[in-house]
C-alpha positions as CSV (number, residue, x, y, z in Angstrom):
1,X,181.3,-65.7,13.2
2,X,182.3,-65.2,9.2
3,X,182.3,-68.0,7.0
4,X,185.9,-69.6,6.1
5,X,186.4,-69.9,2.5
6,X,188.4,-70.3,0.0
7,X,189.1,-67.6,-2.9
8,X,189.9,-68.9,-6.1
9,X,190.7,-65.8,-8.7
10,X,190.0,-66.4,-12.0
11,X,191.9,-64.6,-14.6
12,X,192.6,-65.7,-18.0
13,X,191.8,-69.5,-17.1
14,X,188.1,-69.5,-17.6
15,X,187.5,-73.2,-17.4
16,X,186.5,-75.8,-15.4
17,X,189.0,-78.8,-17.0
18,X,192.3,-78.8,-15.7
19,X,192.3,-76.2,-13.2
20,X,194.5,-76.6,-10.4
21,X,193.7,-73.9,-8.3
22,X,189.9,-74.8,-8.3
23,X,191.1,-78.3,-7.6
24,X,193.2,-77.3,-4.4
25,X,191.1,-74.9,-2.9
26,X,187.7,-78.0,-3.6
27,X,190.1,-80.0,-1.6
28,X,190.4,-77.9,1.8
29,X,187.0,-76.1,2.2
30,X,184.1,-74.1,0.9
31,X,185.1,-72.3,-2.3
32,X,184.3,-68.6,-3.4
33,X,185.1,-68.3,-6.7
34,X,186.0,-65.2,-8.2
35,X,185.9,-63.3,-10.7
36,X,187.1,-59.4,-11.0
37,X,186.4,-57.1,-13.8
38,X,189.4,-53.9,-13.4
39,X,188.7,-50.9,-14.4
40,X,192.6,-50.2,-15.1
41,X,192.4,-53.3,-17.5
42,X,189.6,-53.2,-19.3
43,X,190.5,-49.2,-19.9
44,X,194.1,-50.2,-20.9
45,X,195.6,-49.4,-24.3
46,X,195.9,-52.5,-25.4
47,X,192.2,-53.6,-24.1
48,X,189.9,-53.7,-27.3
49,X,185.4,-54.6,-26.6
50,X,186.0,-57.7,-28.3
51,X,188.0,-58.8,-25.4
52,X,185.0,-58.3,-23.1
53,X,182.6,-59.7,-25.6
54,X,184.6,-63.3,-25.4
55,X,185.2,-63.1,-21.8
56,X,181.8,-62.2,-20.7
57,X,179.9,-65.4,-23.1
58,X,182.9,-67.3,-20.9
59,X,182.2,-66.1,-17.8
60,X,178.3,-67.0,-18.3
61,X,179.2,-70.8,-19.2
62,X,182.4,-70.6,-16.4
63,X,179.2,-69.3,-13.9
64,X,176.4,-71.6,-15.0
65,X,179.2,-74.6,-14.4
66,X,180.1,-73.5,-11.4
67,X,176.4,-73.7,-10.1
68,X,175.7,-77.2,-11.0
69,X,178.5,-77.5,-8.6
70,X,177.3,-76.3,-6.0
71,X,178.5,-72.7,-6.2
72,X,178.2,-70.1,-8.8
73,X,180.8,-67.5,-9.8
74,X,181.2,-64.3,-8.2
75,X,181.4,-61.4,-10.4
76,X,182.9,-58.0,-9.2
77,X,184.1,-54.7,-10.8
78,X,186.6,-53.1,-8.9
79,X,190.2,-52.9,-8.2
80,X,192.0,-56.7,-7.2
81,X,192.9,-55.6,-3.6
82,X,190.2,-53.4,-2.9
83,X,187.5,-56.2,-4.0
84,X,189.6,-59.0,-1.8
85,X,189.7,-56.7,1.1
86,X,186.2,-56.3,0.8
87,X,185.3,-60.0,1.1
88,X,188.1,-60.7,3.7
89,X,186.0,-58.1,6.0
90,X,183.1,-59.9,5.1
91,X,185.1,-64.4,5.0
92,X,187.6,-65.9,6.7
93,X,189.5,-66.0,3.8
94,X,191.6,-69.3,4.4
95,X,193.7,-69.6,1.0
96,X,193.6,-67.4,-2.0
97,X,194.3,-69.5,-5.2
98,X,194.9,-68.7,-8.9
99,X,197.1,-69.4,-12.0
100,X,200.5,-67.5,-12.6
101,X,199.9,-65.3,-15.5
102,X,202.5,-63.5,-17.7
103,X,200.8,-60.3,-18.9
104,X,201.2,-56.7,-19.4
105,X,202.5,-54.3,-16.7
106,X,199.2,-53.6,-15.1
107,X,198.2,-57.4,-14.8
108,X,202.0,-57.5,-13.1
109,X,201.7,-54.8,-10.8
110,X,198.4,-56.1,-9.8
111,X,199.8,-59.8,-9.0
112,X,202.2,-58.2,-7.1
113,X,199.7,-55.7,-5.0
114,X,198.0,-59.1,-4.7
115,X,200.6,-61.4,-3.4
116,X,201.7,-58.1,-0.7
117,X,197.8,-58.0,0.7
118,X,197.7,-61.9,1.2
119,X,201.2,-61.8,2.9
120,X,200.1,-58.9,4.9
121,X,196.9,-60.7,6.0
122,X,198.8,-64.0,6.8
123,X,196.8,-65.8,3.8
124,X,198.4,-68.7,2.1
125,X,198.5,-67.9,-1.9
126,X,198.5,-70.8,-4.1
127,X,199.6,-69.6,-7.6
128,X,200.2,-72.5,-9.9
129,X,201.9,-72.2,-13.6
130,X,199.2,-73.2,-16.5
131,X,201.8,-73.4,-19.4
132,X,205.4,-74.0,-20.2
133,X,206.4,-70.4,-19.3
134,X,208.7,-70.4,-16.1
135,X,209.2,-68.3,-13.4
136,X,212.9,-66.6,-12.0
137,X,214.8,-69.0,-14.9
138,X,218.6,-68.2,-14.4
139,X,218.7,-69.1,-18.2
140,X,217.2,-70.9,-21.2
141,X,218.9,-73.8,-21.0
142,X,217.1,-76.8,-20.0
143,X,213.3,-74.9,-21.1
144,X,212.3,-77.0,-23.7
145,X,212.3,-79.8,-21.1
146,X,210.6,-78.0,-18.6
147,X,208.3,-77.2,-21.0
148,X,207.8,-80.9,-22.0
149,X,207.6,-82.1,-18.2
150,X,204.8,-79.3,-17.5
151,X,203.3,-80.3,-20.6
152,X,203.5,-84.2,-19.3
153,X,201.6,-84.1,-16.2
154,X,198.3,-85.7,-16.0
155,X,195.1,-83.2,-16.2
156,X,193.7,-82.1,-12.9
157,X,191.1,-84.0,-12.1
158,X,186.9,-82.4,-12.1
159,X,185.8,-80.6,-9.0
160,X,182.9,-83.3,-8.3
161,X,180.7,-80.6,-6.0
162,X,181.3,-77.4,-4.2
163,X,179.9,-76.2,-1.2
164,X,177.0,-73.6,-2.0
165,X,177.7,-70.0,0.2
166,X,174.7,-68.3,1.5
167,X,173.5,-65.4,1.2
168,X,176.0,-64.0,-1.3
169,X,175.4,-61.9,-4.0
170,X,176.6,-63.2,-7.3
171,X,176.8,-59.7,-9.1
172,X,175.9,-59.0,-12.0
173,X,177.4,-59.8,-15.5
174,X,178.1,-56.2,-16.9
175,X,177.8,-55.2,-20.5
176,X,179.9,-53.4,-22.5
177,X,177.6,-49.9,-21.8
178,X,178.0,-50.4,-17.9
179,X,181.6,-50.7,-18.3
180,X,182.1,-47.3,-20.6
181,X,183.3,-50.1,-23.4
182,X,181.7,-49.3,-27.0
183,X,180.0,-51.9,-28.3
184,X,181.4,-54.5,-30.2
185,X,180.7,-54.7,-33.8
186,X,182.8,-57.8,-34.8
187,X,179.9,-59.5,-35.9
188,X,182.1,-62.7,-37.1
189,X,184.5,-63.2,-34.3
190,X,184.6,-66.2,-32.2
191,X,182.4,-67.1,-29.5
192,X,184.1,-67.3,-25.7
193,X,183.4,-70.5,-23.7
194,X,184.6,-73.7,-22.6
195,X,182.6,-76.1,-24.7
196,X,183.5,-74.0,-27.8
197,X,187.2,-74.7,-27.1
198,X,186.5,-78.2,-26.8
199,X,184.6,-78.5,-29.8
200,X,187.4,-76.3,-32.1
201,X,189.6,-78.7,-30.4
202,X,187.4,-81.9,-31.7
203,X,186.5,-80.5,-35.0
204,X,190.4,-79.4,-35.9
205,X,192.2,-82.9,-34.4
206,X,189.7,-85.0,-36.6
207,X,188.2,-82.8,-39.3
208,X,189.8,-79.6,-40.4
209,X,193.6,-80.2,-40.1
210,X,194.4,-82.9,-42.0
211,X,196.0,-79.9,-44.6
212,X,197.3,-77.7,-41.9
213,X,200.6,-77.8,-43.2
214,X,200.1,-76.8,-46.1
215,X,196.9,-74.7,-45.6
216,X,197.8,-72.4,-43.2
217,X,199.6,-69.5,-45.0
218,X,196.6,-68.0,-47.7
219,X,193.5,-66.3,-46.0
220,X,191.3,-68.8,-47.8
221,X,192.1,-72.1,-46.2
222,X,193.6,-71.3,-42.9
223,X,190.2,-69.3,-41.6
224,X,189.3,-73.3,-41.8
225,X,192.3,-75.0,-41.7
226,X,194.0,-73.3,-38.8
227,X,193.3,-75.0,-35.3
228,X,191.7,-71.6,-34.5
229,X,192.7,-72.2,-30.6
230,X,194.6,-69.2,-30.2
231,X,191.5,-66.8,-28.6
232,X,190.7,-70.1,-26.2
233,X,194.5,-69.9,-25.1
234,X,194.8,-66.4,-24.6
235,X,191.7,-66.4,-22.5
236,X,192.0,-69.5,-20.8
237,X,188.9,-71.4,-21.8
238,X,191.2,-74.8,-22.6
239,X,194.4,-75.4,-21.4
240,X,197.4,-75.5,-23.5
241,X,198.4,-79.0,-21.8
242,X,194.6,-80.3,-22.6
243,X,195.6,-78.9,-26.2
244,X,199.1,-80.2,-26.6
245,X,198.3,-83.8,-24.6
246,X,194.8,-84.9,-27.3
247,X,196.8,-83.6,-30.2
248,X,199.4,-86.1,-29.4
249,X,196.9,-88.9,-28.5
250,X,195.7,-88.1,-32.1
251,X,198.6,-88.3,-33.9
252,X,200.0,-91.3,-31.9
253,X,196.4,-93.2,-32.8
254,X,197.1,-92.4,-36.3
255,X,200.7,-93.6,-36.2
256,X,199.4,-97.0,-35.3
257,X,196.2,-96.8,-37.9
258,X,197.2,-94.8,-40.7
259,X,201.2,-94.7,-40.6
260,X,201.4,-92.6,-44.1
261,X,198.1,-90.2,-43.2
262,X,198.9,-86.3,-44.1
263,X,197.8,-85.7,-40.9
264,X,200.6,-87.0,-39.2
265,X,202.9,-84.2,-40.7
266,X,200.4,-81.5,-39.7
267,X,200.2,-82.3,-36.3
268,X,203.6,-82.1,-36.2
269,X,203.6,-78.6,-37.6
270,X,201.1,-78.1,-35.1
271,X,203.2,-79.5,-32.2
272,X,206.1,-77.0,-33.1
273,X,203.7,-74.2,-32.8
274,X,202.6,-75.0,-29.4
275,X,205.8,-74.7,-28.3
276,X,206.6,-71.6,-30.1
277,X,203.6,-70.4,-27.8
278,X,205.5,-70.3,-24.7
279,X,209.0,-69.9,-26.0
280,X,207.5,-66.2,-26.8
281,X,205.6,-65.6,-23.7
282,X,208.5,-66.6,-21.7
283,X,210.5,-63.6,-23.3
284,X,208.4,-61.1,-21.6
285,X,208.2,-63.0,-18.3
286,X,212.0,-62.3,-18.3
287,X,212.3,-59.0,-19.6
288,X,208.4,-56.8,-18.5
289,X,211.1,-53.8,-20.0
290,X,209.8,-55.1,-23.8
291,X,206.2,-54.1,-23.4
292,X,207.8,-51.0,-24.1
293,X,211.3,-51.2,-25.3
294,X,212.8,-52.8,-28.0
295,X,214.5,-56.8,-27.1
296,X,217.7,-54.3,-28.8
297,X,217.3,-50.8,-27.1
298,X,219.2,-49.5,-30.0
299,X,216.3,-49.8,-32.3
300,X,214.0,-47.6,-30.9
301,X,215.7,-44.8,-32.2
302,X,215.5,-45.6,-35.6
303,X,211.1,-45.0,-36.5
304,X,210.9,-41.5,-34.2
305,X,209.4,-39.6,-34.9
306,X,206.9,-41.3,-37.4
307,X,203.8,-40.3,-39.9
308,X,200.5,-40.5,-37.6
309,X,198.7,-40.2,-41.4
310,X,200.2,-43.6,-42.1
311,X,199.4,-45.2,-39.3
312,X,195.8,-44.4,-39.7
313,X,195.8,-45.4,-43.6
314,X,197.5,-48.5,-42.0
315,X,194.7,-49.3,-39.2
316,X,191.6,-48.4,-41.8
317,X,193.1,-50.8,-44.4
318,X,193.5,-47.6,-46.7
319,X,197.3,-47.9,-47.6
320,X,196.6,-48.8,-51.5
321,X,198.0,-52.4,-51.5
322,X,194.5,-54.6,-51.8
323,X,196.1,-57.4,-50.1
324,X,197.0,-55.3,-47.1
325,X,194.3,-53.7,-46.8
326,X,192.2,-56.7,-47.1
327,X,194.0,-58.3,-44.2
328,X,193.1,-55.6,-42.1
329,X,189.6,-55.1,-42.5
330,X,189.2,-58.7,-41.9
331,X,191.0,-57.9,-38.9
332,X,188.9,-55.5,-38.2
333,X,185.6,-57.4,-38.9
334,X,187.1,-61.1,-37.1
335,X,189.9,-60.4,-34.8
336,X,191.7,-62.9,-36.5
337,X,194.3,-63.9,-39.5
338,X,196.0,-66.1,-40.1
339,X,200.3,-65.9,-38.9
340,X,201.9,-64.8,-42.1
341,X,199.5,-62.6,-42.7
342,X,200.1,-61.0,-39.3
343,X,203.4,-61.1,-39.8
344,X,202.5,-59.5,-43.7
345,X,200.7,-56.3,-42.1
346,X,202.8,-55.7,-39.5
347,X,206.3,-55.7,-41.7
348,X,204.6,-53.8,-44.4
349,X,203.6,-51.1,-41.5
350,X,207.7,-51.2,-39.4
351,X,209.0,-51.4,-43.2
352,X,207.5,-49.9,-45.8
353,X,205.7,-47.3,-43.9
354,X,208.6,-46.8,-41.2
355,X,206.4,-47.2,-38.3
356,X,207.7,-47.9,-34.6
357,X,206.2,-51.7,-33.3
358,X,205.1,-49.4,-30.1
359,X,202.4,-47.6,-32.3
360,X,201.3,-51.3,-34.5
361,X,200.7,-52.9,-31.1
362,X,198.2,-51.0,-29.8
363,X,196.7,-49.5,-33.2
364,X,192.8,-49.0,-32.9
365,X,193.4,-49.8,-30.0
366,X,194.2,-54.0,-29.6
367,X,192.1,-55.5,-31.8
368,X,193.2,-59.3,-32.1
369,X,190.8,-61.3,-30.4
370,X,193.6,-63.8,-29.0
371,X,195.6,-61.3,-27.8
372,X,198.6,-62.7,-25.3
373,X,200.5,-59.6,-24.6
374,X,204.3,-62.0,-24.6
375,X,203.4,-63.3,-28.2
376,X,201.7,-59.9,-29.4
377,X,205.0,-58.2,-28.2
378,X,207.4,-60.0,-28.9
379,X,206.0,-61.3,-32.9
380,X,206.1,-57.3,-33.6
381,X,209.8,-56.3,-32.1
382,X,210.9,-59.6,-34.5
383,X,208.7,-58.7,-37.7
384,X,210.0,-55.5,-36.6
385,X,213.8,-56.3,-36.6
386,X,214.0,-55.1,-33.3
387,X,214.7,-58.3,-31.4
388,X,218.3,-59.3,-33.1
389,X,217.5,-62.0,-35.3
390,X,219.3,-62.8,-38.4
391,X,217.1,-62.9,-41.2
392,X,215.1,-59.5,-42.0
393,X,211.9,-60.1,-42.9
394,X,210.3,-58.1,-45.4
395,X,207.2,-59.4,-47.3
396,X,206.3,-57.8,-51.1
397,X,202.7,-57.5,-50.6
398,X,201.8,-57.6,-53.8
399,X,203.7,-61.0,-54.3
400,X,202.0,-61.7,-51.3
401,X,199.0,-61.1,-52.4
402,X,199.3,-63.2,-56.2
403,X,201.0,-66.3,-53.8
404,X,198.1,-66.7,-51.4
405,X,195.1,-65.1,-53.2
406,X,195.9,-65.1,-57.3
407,X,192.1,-64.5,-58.1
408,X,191.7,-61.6,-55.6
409,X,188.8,-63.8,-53.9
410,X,189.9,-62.7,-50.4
411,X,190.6,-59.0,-51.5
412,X,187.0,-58.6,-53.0
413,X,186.0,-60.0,-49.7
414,X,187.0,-57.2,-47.5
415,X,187.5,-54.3,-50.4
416,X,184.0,-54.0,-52.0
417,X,185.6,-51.4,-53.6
418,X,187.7,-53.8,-55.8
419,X,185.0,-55.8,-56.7
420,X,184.9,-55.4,-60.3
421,X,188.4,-55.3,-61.2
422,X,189.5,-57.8,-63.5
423,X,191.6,-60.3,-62.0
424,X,194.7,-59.0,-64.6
425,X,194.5,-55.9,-62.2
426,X,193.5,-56.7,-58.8
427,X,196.6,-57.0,-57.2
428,X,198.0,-53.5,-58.5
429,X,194.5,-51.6,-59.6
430,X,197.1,-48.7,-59.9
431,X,198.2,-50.1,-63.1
432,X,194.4,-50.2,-64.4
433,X,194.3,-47.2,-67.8
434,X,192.4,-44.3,-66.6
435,X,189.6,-45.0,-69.0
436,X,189.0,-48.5,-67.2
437,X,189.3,-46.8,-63.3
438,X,186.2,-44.8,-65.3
439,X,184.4,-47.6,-66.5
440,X,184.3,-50.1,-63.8
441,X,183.4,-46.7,-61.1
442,X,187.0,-47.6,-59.2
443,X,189.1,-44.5,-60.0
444,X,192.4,-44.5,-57.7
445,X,192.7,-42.0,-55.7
446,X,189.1,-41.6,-55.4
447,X,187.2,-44.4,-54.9
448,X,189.8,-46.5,-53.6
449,X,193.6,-45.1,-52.6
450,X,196.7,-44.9,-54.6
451,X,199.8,-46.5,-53.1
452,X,200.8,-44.5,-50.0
453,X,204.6,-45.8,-50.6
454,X,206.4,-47.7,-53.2
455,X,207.2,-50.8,-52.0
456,X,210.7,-51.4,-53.7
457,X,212.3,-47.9,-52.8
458,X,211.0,-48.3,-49.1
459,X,212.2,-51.8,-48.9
460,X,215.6,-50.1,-49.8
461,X,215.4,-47.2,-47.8
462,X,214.3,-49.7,-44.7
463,X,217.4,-52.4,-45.1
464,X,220.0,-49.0,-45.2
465,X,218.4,-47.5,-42.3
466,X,218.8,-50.8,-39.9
467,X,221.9,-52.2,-41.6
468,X,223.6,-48.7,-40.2
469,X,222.0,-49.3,-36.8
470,X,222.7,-52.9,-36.5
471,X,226.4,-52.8,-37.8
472,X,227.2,-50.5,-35.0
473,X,229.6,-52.0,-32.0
474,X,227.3,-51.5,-29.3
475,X,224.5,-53.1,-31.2
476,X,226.5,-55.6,-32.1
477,X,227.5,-56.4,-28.4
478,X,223.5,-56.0,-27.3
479,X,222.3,-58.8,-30.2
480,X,225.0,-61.1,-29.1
481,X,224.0,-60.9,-25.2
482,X,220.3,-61.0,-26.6
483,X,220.7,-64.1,-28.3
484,X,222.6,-65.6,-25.8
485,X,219.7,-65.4,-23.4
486,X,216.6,-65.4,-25.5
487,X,217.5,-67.7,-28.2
488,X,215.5,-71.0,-28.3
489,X,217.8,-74.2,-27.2
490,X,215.3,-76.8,-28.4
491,X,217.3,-78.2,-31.8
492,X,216.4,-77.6,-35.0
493,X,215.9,-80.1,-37.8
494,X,217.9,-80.0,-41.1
495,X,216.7,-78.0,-43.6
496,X,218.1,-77.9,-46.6
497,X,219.1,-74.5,-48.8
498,X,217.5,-72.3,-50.3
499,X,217.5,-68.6,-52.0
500,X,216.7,-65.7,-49.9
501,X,214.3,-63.0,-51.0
502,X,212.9,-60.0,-49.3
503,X,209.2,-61.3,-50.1
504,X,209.7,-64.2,-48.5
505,X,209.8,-64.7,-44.8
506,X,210.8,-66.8,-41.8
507,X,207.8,-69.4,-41.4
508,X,210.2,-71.7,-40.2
509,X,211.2,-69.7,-36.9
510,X,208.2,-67.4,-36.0
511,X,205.0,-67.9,-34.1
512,X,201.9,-65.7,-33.0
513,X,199.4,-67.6,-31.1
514,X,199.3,-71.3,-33.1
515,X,198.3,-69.8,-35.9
């Protein structure tokens, strides 16, 4: 006779806190918990080793948590339905339980082959939503308060014990060689785990945030000042309700305590951007067609064909604007930057280097450590223009660059090449006379590259080139019905007037991870 169990499929919810399926399935038998590494998504384009790198330090805490339980995590590489059929031959699978996720269109296809095998088997499926995104809405209307009544709910309590399964073989955790991943040589991202989530929680709530607000746009402060949250959200190892519910206990304790505290108006900032989390996500849950079209079909005609040469310059941080390039290196080396940064490289790349958001979002390949394929998509169609909005954005990087780093501290950072360029020169080492280029051993063009475009006439070139696009009837028709559907319905406070400029851009309205 098999055993009966429960399967609990762990996906990008690698936690023991607040986890409703684990909950459930304690409740109603012996639990198997599972974990599944796919070869069809860990191969994917937008699959980068850092991914793995987090998720496997997470599933070694998620397993060693599990066992002072009762039960440790089960770790298999294979296909979804081929490893569950595998066990069902093997259990009495009684329930299968997991989180709804909202992810790119192999996850989808997956959690659909999924949910046909349990039907087929007459298996109950418990999928239960883990954030504010929503399933089959007719429209937007009413989200924000389904968002704040998901977000209201009281934690799920601790699994107290789990009953231990015998004779089953854990598996093995694999490494990145045993999986044909290279290695990972981002030395300075973020380490994957439960109690690291908790703790960046703890140490932004009551030590590093009190200047969010203000702190958040430079480089400099916001690799501190930023909450730093958004890898732990995309992979699940703290819930955004855990988040959203202790920063509110926080700010209400200081409304009480310390009524005029700057930290109030920083945990508001932060508020705002938790829900900008979901109201992105939720755009792909609705429309899967974005992962590879533009929100405005008409758009995608306009970057085809494009320059592979600048997309490479682009992805090395070898374009000739310091401040851009900077950005991506530290990319490169972290996994991480700050949101206007993002939202700097990626305009720069649509923009002044006329590149379609298909190519940027899976450049070298996916390197962002936090990656959550609705926000990812959906933050380069908008810093794109693709997506209908009103404002353009199009950052100067070089004004960029002397708002958020005026002594080139950052650029020196990442371009060593830079390093002993006066400050006069740093931001435009173009401008430097030949003799000095000589002098200081950073001649442009040979140790470090001139400007692969000029930033004015492509800003130009790129404003004519939508403006003819989105002017056109049927655009006009397609943004309308866009907006109608996808716009956010929470309201907006007053703000009051103020000048537009190309190098400035919408901080106000836009959102990639929390930032």
């Amino acid at each position: 006779m098999t055993v009966p169990v429960e399967i609990v499929l762990f996906k990008r919810d690698l936690r023991l806190r607040d986890h409703r399926p684990l909950y459930e399935a304690a409740q109603r038998g012996a639990v198997l918990p599972l974990y599944i590494v796919e070869p069809s998504v860990i191969h994917a384009r937008d699959y980068d080793p850092c991914h793995w790198t987090f998720i496997r330090a997470s599933l070694e805490e998620l397993r060693d948590g599990l066992a002072r339980l009762g039960q440790p995590l089960i770790v298999r590489v294979g296909e979804a339905v081929a490893v569950l059929e595998h066990l069902r031959q093997t259990y009495t699978v009684n329930g299968l339980w997991a989180h709804e996720e909202t992810g790119n269109a192999i996850t989808y296809a997956r959690d659909r082959a999924v949910r046909r095998w349990a039907k087929a088997h007459g298996i109950p499926f418990g999928e239960y939503p883990q954030t504010g995104v929503g399933r089959r809405l007719p429209s937007r209307d009413g989200w924000s308060d389904l968002w704040e009544a998901r977000m209201a709910q009281p934690l799920t309590p601790d699994v107290e014990r789990l009953t231990p399964l015998p004779d089953i073989d854990v598996g093995e955790l694999p490494t990145h060689h045993t999986l044909g991943l290279a290695e990972d040589v981002r030395i300075s991202a973020q380490s994957g785990g439960e109690w690291a989530a908790q703790a960046t929680l703890n140490t932004f709530l009551h030590q590093r945030g009190a200047w969010y607000y203000r702190s958040m746009s430079s480089p400099l402060s916001a690799e501190n000042a930023c909450s730093r949250l958004s890898a732990h959200l995309a992979h699940g190892t703290i819930s955004l309700k855990t988040v959203v519910q202790t920063a509110r206990a926080r700010a209400a304790q200081l409304r009480a305590d310390h009524p005029d505290s700057p930290w109030l108006r920083s945990l508001r900032a932060f508020d705002e951007r938790l829900h900008w989390h979901c109201h992105f996500i939720q755009k792909l849950e609705d429309e899967p067609r974005i992962e590879f079209e533009s929100l405005v079909h008409q758009y995608d005609e306009l970057r085809h064909p494009y320059d592979p040469a600048r997309l490479d310059a682009w992805t090395h941080g070898q374009t000739g604007y310091p401040f851009v390039d900077a950005c991506m290196r530290a990319l490169m080396d972290t996994g991480w930057l700050n949101f206007r940064m993002r939202a700097m490289i990626v305009s720069f790349a649509a923009h002044d280097l006329w590149l379609p958001w298909q190519a940027l979002a899976t450049a070298r390949p996916c390197v962002w450590l936090d990656y959550e394929a609705g926000i990812h998509i959906a933050q380069f169609q908008m810093q794109s223009g693709t997506t209908g909005n009103k404002t353009l954005r199009i950052y100067n990087p070089t004004k960029q660059a002397q708002d958020h780093d005026p002594k080139g501290i950052f650029i020196r950072r990442y371009v060593p090449e830079l390093r002993a360029v006066p400050d006069s020169f740093i931001h435009m080492p173009w401008l430097m006379p030949t003799e000095m280029q000589r002098k200081l051993g950073c001649v442009i063009g040979k140790h470090y590259p001139a400007p692969i475009v000029e930033h004015e006439a492509a800003y130009h070139a790129a404003r004519t080139r939508i403006k003819e696009v989105r002017d056109r009837a049927d655009t006009i028709a397609e943004t309308q019905a866009v907006l109608a559907r996808y716009a956010s319905r929470r309201p907006q406070p007053p703000r009051p007037p103020r000048r537009r400029k190309h190098d400035t851009s919408a901080r106000q309205l836009t959102f990639w991870d929390e930032d």
